[in-house]
N, C-alpha and C positions, 0 to 999 in steps of 0.2 A: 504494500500500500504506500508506502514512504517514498519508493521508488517511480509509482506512477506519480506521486503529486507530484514529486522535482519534475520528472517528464512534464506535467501539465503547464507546471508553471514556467518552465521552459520556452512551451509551442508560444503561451500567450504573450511573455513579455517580447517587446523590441530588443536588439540585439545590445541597444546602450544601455537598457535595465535590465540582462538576462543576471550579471553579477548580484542587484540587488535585489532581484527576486528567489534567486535560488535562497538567498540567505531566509530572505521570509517565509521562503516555505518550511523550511528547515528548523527555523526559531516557531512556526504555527505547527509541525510536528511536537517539537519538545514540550509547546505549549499544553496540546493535549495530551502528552502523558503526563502534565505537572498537573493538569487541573483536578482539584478534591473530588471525591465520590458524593453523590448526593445521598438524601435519606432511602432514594428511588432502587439503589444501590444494595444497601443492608442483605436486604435475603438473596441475593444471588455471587455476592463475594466470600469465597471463602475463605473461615477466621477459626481462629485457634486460641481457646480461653485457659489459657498455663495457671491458670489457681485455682481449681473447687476442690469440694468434698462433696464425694456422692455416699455418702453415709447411711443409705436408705437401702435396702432388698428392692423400693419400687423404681421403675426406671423413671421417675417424671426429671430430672435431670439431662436423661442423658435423650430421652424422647424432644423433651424444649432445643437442645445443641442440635440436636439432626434439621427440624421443621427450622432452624436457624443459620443454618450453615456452620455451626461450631465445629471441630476438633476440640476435645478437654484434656487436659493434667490434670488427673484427683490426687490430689497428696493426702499420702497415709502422715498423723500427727500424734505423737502421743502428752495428747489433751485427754483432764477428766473430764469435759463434757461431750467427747465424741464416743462411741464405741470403741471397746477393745480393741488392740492391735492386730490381734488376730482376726477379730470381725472386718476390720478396714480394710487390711490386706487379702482377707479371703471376697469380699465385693468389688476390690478392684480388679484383680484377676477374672472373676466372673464376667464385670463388664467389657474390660478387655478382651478376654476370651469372646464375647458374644458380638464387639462392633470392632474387628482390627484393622486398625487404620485411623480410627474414630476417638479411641479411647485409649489412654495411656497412662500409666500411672508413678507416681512416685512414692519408695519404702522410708522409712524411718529405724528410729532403733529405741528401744527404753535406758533406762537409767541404770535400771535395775542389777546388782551385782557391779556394780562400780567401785572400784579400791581392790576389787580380785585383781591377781595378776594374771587369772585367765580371762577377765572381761574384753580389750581388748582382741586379741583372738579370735574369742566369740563373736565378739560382735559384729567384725569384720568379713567371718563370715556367715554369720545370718544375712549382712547385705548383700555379698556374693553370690547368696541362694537367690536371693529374692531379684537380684539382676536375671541371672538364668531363668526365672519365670517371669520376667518381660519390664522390670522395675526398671524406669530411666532415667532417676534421680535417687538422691535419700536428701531426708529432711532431716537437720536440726531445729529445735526449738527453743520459744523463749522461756523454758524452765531453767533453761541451761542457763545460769548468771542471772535469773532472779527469782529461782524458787529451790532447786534441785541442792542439797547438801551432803557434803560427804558424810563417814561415821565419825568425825572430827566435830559436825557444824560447820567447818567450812563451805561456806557459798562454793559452787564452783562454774569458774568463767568458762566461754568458749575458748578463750587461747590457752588452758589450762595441757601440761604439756602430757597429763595422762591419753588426752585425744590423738595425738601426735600418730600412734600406728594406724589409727583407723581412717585419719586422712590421706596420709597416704595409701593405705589401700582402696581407699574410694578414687584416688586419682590414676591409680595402676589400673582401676574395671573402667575408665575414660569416661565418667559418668559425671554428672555437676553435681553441687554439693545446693540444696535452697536451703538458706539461712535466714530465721527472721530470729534478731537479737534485738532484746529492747522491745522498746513499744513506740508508738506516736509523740513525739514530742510532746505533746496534749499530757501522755499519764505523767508528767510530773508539777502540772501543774493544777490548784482545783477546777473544780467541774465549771463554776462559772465565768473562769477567763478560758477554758479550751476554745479555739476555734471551731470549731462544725460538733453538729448535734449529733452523728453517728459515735463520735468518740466521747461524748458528754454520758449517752446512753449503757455503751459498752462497761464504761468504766464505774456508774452508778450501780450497774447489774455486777459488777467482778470487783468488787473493792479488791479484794487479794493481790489484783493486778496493778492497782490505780497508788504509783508508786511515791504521788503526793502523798500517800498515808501511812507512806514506809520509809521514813528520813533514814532508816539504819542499813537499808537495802543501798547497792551503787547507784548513783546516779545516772542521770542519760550519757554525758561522758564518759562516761567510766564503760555503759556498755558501749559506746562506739568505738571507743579504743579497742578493748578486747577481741572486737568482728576484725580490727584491721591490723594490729598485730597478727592475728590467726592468718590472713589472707601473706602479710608481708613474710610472715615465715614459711609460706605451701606456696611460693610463688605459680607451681606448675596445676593449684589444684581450681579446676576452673569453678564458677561461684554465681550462684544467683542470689541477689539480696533481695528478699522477700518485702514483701508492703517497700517500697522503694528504697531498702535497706535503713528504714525506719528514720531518712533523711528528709522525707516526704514537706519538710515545712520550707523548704528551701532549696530551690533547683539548684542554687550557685552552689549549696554543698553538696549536692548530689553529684556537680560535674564535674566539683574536687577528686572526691571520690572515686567517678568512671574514670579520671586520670591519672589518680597515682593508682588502679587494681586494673590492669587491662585485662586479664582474666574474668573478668563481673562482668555482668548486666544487672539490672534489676526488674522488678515484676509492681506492677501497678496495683495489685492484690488489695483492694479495702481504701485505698487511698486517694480516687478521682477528687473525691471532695475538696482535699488540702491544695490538689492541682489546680480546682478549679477557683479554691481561693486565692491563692495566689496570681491566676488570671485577671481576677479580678480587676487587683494592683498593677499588673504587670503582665498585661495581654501578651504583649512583643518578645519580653522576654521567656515567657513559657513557651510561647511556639516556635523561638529561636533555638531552645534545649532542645524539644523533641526532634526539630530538624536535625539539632548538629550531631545527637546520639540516639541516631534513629537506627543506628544496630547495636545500641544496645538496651533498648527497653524493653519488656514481652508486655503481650494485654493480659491481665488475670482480672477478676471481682472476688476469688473469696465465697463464691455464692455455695452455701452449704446446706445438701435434702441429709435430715437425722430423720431417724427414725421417728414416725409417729406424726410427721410435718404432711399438709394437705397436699397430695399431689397435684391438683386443678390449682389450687392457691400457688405453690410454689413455681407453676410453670408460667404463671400469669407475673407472679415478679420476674422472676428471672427474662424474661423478652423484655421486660419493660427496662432490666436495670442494662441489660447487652441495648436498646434501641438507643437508652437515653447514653449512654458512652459513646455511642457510634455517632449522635447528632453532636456531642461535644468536639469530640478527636476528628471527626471527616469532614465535618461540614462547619461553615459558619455563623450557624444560625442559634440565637439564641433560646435558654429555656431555665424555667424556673428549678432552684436546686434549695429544696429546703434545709439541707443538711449547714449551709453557710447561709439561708437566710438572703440570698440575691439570684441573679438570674444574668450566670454567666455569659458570654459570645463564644462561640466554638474557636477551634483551633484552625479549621478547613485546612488538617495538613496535606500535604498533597499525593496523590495517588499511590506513587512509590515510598513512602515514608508508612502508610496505613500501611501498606500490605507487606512491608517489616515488621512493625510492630505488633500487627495483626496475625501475621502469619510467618515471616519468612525466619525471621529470629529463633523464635517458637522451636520450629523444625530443624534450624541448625544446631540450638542448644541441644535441646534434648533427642532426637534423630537421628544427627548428625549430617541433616541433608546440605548440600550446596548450591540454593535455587538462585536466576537469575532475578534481577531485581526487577519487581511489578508480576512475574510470574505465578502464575493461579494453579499453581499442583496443588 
């Protein structure tokens, strides 16, 4: 097609403007591939949502991602409010096993038996196992460095060097490591100065978590150090920082960040809101991030089916919370976001930028694939 138009605009122009026409055709090509997806767009591009929890026996998750055009990442987590490790693991293989291609999953590890000097070992190859039945990732969690203690009482951090065998053998099976360390900048401060109601909400439901009410716990510093120590000593072990590596209040230290770990990306998991705050202030500069580290962002929500959750209910969020991120990120149109209380202007990044973020990242992380850019595999 690129080739008939220069032809076209060839025959048409005079031979004194054949120079400046080839150019504009060429610059009206590039044009269209730069130009954003509209809303019109949505269900027939396909996307790839790298953070839920399908925690439910019923498929209403992974049914909403097909009628959506989704690929998912269910990360197994070992949270007390999700089901056992073994129930998460044994429903993600399940779904995998039933949509492959569609469904993909990521293992974790417990605590459990921590301070053995066979823990290590073990545990290394429990995730071993769980690659060989189709795991693409393993998750750490945020127990690690603010809840999880040794037989001492010692808190113990992620860059704690008892970890040391088990990342590297996560980085020997070529696998990423998702790390969410920390919380929201929000849990350390109270509930009525956090920015957006989603983290006002979480944190009034989870005191435990809500690290305003735990002065003797580390602070946010302390766990942001611990995630980039961990990274600057596994230089080889590559790294997703989960909820924007818990950077999320501030693109500029987000870009710090992507610049000293070129190993990282991070994942959007729970966080559009704080993006979208920040838009707010500072429209030019969030859409200037996403551009410049537009390989290395993945799209996630966090959207999680538990057990006993309405399956008609949950499919009707879930399209709604995948429509209203799509009209944020692709297009420029604005819309109401209660979680901050205003009614941002989209990003309208441009075609080849979505379908990184949206998809092509996604597939190189975890995959391994190498697709060309704007590519629809």
């Amino acid at each position: 097609m690129r080739v008939m138009s220069i032809i076209a605009c060839r025959r048409a122009a005079a031979p004194a403007l054949a120079a400046l026409a080839l150019l504009g055709c060429a610059m009206g090509d590039r044009g269209a591939a730069d130009r954003g997806y509209t809303m019109a767009d949505f269900a027939s591009v396909p996307k790839f949502d790298a953070h839920v929890h399908a925690n439910s026996a019923d498929p209403a998750l992974i049914d909403q991602a097909k009628a959506d055009g989704f690929a998912l990442l269910t990360i197994n987590v070992d949270y007390p409010d999700f089901p056992p490790l073994a129930e998460q693991a044994r429903l993600a293989r399940r779904f995998a096993a039933a949509a492959p291609g569609r469904i993909h999953f990521a293992t974790t590890f417990p605590m459990q038996g921590w301070g053995d000097p066979q823990w290590p070992e073990r545990t290394s190859a429990a995730i071993a196992g769980a690659v060989s039945e189709g795991a693409v990732a393993v998750k750490v969690w945020k127990n690690v460095g603010m809840e999880f203690r040794d037989r001492s009482g010692r808190l113990v951090m992620v860059d704690d060097e008892g970890f040391r065998p088990v990342w590297q053998a996560i980085e020997r099976l070529g696998i990423p490591l998702i790390g969410h360390q920390g919380e929201p900048r929000n849990c350390w401060l109270p509930l009525d100065r956090m920015t957006t109601a989603n983290d006002r909400a979480y944190f009034a439901a989870h005191p435990q978590y809500h690290m305003y009410l735990h002065p003797e716990l580390p602070g946010y510093e302390a766990q942001m150090a611990a995630r980039d120590r961990l990274l600057r000593r596994n230089p080889g072990l590559r790294f997703v920082g989960a909820h924007m590596a818990s950077l999320e209040w501030s693109v500029d230290r987000l870009a710090a960040f992507l610049d000293a770990n070129p190993q990282a990306t991070i994942d959007l998991a729970a966080r559009m809101a704080q993006v979208q705050h920040q838009s707010v202030r500072d429209h030019a500069k969030v859409r200037e991030f996403f551009i410049r580290y537009q390989d290395r962002i993945l799209y996630g929500t966090d959207l999680t089916h538990g057990p006993g959750d309405d399956p008609a209910a949950f499919r009707e969020n879930a399209h709604r919370v995948w429509l209203s991120d799509w009209r944020y990120l692709a297009t420029g149109e604005a819309q109401r976001i209660d979680n901050i209380d205003a009614s941002p202007r989209g990003l309208a990044l441009p075609r080849g930028v979505i379908d990184k973020i949206y998809r092509l990242n996604a597939r190189r992380v975890f995959l391994g694939e190498r697709s060309q850019r704007g590519g629809r595999g």
